[in-house]
N, C-alpha and C positions, 0 to 999 in steps of 0.2 A: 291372547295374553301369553307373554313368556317369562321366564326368568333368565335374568346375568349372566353370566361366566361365572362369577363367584358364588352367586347361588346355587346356580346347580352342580357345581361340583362340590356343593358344602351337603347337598342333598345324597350324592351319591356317598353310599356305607364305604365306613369307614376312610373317609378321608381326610387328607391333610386335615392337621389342626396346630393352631395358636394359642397354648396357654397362658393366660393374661399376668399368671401371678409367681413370685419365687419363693422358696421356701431353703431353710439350711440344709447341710446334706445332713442326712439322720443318723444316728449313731448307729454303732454295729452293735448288737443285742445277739449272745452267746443265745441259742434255743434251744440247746440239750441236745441228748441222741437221737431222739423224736423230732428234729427240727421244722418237720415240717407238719406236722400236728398226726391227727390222724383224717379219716374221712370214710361215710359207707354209699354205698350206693344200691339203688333201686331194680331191684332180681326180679323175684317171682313171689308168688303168696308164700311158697316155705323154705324163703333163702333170700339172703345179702349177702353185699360185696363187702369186704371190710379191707381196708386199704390205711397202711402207713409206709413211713424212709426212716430207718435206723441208720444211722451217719455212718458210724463206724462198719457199717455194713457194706460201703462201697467201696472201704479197702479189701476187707478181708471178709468170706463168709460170716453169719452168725445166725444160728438161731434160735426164734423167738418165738412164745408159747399165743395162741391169743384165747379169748373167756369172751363168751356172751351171757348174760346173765337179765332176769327181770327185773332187778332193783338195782340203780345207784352204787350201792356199796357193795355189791359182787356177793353178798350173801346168799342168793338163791343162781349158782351157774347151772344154765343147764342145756350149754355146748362151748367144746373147747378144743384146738388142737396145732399144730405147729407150723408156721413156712421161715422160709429162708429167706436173708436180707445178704445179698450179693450184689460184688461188683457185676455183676451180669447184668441187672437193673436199678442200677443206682441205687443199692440200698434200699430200694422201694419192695415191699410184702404188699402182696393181696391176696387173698384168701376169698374163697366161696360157702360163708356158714349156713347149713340149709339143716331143713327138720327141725324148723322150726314152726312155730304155731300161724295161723296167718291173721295177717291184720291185727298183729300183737306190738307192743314198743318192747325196745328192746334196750340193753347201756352193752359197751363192748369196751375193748383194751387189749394192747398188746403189752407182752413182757419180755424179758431176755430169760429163755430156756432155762430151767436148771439154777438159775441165779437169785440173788437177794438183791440183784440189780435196780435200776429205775425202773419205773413202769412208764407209759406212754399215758397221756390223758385220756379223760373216758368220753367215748363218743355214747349219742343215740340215736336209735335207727328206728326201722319200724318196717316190716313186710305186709305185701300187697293183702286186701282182702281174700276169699275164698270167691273164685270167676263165681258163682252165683248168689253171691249177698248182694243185698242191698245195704250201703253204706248211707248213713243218714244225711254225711256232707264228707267230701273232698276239697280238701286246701291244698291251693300249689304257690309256690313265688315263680316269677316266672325273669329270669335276669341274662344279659349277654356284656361282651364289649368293656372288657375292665383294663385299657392300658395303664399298665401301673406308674407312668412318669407324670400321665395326664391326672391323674385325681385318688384322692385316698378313697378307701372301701366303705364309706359310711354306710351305703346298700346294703352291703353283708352283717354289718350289725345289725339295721332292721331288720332282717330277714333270720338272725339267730334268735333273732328276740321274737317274732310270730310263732304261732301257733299252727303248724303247716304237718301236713303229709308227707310233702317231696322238694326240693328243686328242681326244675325246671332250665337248667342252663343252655343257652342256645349256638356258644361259640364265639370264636374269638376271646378263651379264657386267657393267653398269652400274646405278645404280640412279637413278631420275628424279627424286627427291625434294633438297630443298635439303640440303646438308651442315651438321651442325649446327659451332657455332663452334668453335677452338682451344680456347675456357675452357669451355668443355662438359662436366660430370660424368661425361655416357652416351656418348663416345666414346672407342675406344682410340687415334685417334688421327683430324688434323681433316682434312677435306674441304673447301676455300676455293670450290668448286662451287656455283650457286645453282641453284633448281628448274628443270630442262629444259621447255620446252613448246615450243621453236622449234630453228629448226636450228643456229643458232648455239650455243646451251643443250647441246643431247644432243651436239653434237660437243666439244665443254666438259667433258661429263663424260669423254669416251672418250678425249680425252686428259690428264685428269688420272688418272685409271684405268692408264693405259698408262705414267705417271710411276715406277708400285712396280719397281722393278731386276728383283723377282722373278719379276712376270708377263713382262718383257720375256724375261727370260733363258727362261722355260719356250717364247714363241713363237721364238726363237731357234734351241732345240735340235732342236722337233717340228713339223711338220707337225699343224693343228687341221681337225675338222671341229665347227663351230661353231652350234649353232640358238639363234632367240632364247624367254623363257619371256613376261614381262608385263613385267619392270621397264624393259624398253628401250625402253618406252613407256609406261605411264600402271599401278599395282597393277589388278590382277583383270581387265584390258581383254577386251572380247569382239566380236563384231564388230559389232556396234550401238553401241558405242564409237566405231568408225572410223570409222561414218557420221556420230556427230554432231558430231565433231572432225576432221574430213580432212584440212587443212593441220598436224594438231601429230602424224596418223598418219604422214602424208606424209615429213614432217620427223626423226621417228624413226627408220620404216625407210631413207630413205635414208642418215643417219648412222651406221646399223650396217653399211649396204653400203659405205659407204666407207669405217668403219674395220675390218674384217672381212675377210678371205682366204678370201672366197666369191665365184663367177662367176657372175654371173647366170642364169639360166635361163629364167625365164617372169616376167617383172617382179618382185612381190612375192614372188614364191613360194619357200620354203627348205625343203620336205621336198624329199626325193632318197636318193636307194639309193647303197651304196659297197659294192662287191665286196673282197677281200679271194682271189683266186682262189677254189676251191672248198672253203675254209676259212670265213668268215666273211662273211654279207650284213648287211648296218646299214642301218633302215632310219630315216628321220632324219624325225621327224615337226613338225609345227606344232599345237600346242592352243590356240591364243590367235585368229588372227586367221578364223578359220571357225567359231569355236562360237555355238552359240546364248548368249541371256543370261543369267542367274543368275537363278536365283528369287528375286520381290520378296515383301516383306512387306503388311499394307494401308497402311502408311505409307512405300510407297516404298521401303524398307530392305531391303537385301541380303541374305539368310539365308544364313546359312556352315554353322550345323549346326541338327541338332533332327529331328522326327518324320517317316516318309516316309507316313504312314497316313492322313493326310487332307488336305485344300488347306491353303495353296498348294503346301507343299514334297513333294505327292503326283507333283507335274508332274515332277521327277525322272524319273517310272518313261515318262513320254509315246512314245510309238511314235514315233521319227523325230526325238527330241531329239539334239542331234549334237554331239560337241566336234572330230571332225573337218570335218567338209561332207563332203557327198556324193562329191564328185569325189575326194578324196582319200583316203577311206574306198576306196574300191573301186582306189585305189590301190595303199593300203596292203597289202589283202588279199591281193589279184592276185598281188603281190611276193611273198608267200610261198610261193605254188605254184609262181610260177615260181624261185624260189630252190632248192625241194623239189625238181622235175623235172631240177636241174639241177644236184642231187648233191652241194650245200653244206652242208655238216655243223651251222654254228651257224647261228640266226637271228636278232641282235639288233634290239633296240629302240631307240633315243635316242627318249626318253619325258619331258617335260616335269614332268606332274606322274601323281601314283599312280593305277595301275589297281587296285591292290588293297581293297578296301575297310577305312576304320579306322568297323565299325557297333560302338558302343557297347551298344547294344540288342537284340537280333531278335528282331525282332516276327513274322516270318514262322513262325511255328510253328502245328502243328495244332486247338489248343486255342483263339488266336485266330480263326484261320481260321473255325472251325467258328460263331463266335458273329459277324465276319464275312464274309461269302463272297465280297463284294468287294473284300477284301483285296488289293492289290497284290504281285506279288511282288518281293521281298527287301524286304518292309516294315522298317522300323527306325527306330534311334535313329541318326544320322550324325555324324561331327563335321565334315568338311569336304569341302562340295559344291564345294568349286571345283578339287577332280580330278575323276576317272571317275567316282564319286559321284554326281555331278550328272548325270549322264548313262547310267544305269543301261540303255537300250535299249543303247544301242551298243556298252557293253564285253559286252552277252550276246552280238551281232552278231559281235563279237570273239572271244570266246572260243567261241562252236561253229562256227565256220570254223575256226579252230585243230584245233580236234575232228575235225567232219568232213573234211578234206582230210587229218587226219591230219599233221599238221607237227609234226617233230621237234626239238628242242634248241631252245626258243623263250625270250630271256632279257629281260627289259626293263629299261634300265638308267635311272633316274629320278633327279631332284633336284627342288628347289621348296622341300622342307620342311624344310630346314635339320637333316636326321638322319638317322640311317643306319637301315633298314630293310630284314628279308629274308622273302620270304612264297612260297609256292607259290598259283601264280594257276591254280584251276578253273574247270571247264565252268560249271559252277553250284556257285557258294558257298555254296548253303544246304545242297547235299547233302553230308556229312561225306567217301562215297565217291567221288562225282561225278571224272571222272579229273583228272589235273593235266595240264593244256595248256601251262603256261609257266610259270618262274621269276620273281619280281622282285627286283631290288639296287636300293636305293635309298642313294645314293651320297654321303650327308654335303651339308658346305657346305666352301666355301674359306674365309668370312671368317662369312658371313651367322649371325646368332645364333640359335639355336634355344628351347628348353626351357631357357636357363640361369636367367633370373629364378627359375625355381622350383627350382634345380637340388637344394636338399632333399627334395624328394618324388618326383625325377624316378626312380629305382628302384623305387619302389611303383606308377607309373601304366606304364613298362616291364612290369613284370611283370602288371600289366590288362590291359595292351595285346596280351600272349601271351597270353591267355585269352579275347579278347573271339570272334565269330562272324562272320565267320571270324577265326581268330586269327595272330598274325606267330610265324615262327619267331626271330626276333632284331629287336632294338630299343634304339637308344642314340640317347638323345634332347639330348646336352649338349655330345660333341664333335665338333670342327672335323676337316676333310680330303676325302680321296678317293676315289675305287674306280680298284683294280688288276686290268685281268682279263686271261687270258693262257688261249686257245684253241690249242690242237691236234686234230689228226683224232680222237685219241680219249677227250679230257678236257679241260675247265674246271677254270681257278678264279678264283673270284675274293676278293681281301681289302679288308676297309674300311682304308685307313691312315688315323691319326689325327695330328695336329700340334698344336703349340702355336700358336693364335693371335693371342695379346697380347701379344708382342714380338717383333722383326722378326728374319729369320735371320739368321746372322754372313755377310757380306759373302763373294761367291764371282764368280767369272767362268768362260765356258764353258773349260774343258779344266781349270781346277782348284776341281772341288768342295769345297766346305767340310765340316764334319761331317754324319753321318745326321739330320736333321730327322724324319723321320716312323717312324710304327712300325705294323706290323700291330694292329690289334685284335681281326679273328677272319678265319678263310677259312672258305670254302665249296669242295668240293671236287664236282665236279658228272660222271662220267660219260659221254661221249657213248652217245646212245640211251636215257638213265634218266629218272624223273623226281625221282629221290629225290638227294638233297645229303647229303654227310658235313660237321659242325660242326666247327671247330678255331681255332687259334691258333697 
């Protein structure tokens, strides 16, 4: 059984797409000095990121006082203190507010120093519990994949409007490619953005990005923990990439750290662990800027899918092929044992792109085997090496450390491909019994377009797609949204919500929501200690 040319490359993340519908170009809407709202991000039990862009800050120095406080109306502040809004980072202020209580809600705001000025709006945040609570329940949304030509942010207004801990962003917040015009056929709506490759550029897109009300109001309401996938720099980047482009790698990650509600850590570096007390460890990976390169063809050309059984696209199977690097890899690992040892019930993933495999083919069976004996294992048909796929040593490295250390409740929560997908991830995928190590939720798109050009056939290649080896337990390949997942000591679930995203939601601000935007499609109801899932709706 295989799929098209048009299939599988509609399978492969983020690609091409055909938006069906036009829309007027939008009007330009003055946003004040704060134009791009505010936003905090997810630190530690006794500290947040607090992040805004004062305009006027990226002509001329200014600065700006910020207040965190327990109530709404700033009557009870009880931390506060000043940064700078410079051309040095477009105007964008972040600050690290710590000492504070953990596992508390918190409202924040920035102001201009010294002045009777405007204020910026009021965000709410909330820091991590104390690493040895037991939290009663953790809520995460879990979202990726928002090109802003392709589809309005209806996502993000569900998602301001839940009742959550965190977000969960998985990448490709931006997308690097030129926006195509207002009179454009293929967009729902226009991007006046040109193609980023300089700093000036990628800070361009992230703040027209940060223009939609709806994404503003979701950083508003939550606290994000944010990783990036490829588009926030250049489609399929790898790190042979970054070597022969340094100044336009340079130039991107620094534009996502300065529009982003993250604290540096080790330079470039964005994996990092977030506790949850002894409820929930997340462990927040990078796939893009440590992987090896894609397999070329003899003409140079990038192979996405096809045969694993003989050159080139055999090198897939290579001992030490890596989509994390080494250092990180044994990172990632570590963390799970030490997470085990220390009594944390769930163990998440923020996972870029899928560990699961989508093989068309397998080839690894014993009838080939026998006629060749040098057969690779998980020989096959693929359709997209630029997940795990392409990296077949590592996710085996992965999944039997999972195995052997025996790590429980293991979830991976993924975006990239623009659809929602749910699978049970084994030791070994060829063995039918092989145990199950780990779930995956693969968590839709916000705007990003999927499988809809084909959206006539997309129910017959879903249902392939359940049958293929290994096969998905669910597959919806056409609509737009999120993943909701809500962890307790002694059960999971999680559900796909799905949205409309070809017209914009009705007009809302924090404290008065507008209507329900989004709706369940299916839940997964997960057990702690099981490996099996209940289906519903």
């Amino acid at each position: 059984m295989g799929l098209g040319g048009v299939a599988a490359s509609s399978l492969i993340g983020c690609a091409p797409f055909s938006p069906p519908t036009t829309n007027p170009e939008p009007p330009v809407v003055d946003l004040g000095p704060f134009d791009c709202g505010i936003a905090s991000g997810v630190h530690s039990d006794t500290a947040v990121v607090l992040w805004t862009r004062f305009a006027p800050g990226a002509v001329a120095s200014v600065e700006l006082s910020w207040q965190v406080a327990t109530d709404p109306a700033f009557t009870r502040v009880v931390r506060s203190g000043t940064g700078v809004a410079s051309p040095e980072t477009d105007g964008c202020v972040k600050v690290l507010a710590d000492g504070l209580a953990q596992g508390t809600i918190y409202w924040y705001r920035f102001l201009v120093a010294g002045s009777a000025g405007p204020a910026s709006p009021a965000g709410r945040t909330r820091t991590l519990p104390s690493p040895g609570s037991q939290p009663a329940e953790v809520r995460l949304a879990v979202a990726s994949c928002q090109n802003f030509p392709a589809g309005y942010y209806t996502a993000w207004r569900a998602i301001a409007e839940a009742d959550l801990d965190a977000v969960i962003f998985l990448g490709d917040y931006i997308y690097e490619s030129a926006g195509p015009g207002a009179a454009s056929p293929t967009v729902v709506r226009a991007d006046r953005t040109l193609r980023a490759d300089d700093l000036g550029s990628y800070r361009a897109k992230y703040r027209a990005y940060r223009s939609d009300p709806d994404l503003r109001l979701a950083h508003a309401m939550h606290p994000f923990a944010p990783v990036w996938d490829d588009h926030e720099f250049v489609n399929d980047y790898n790190r042979t990439t970054i070597l022969a482009f340094p100044d336009r790698a340079a130039a991107a990650y620094r534009a996502w750290f300065d529009y982003q509600p993250v604290w540096r850590i080790d330079g470039d570096r964005i994996h990092r662990r977030l506790r949850w007390g002894r409820l929930v460890d997340l462990a927040m990976l990078d796939t893009r800027q440590y992987r090896d390169p894609h397999v070329v063809g003899p003409d140079g050309e990038t192979l996405k899918f096809g045969s694993t059984v003989d050159p080139p696209l055999s090198e897939v199977h290579s001992v030490g092929r890596t989509i994390l690097g080494d250092t990180q890899r044994d990172w990632f690992l570590d963390g799970f044992g030490a997470a085990q040892d220390d009594g944390v019930t769930w163990k998440l993933v923020a996972n870029q792109v899928m560990i699961s495999p989508i093989r068309a083919i397998d080839l690894d069976s014993p009838a080939l085997r026998a006629l060749r004996p040098d057969l690779v294992e998980h020989a096959g048909v693929y359709v997209n090496f630029d997940d795990w796929s392409g990296y077949m040593w590592e996710r085996d490295v992965v999944t039997d450390r999972l195995h052997s250390d025996a790590i429980s409740n293991v979830g991976f929560l993924t975006g990239d491909i623009h659809s929602f997908w749910q699978a049970p991830v084994r030791r070994d995928f060829d063995e039918p019994f092989s145990p199950i190590v780990a779930q995956e939720f693969v968590c839709g798109s916000v705007s990003s377009r999927g499988f809809d050009q084909v959206a006539a056939v997309a129910p017959a290649i879903e249902d392939a797609l359940r049958n293929f080896s290994p096969g998905f337990r669910y597959v919806d390949l056409v609509r737009r949204g999120f993943g909701l997942v809500r962890c307790s000591p002694t059960a999971a679930t999680v559900e796909f919500q799905v949205v409309d995203a070809t017209r914009p939601a009705p007009a809302a601000t924090p404290g008065s929501p507008g209507p329900v935007v989004s709706r369940p499609s299916v839940r997964f109801d997960w057990p702690a200690g099981s490996t099996q899932l209940t289906q519903g709706v």
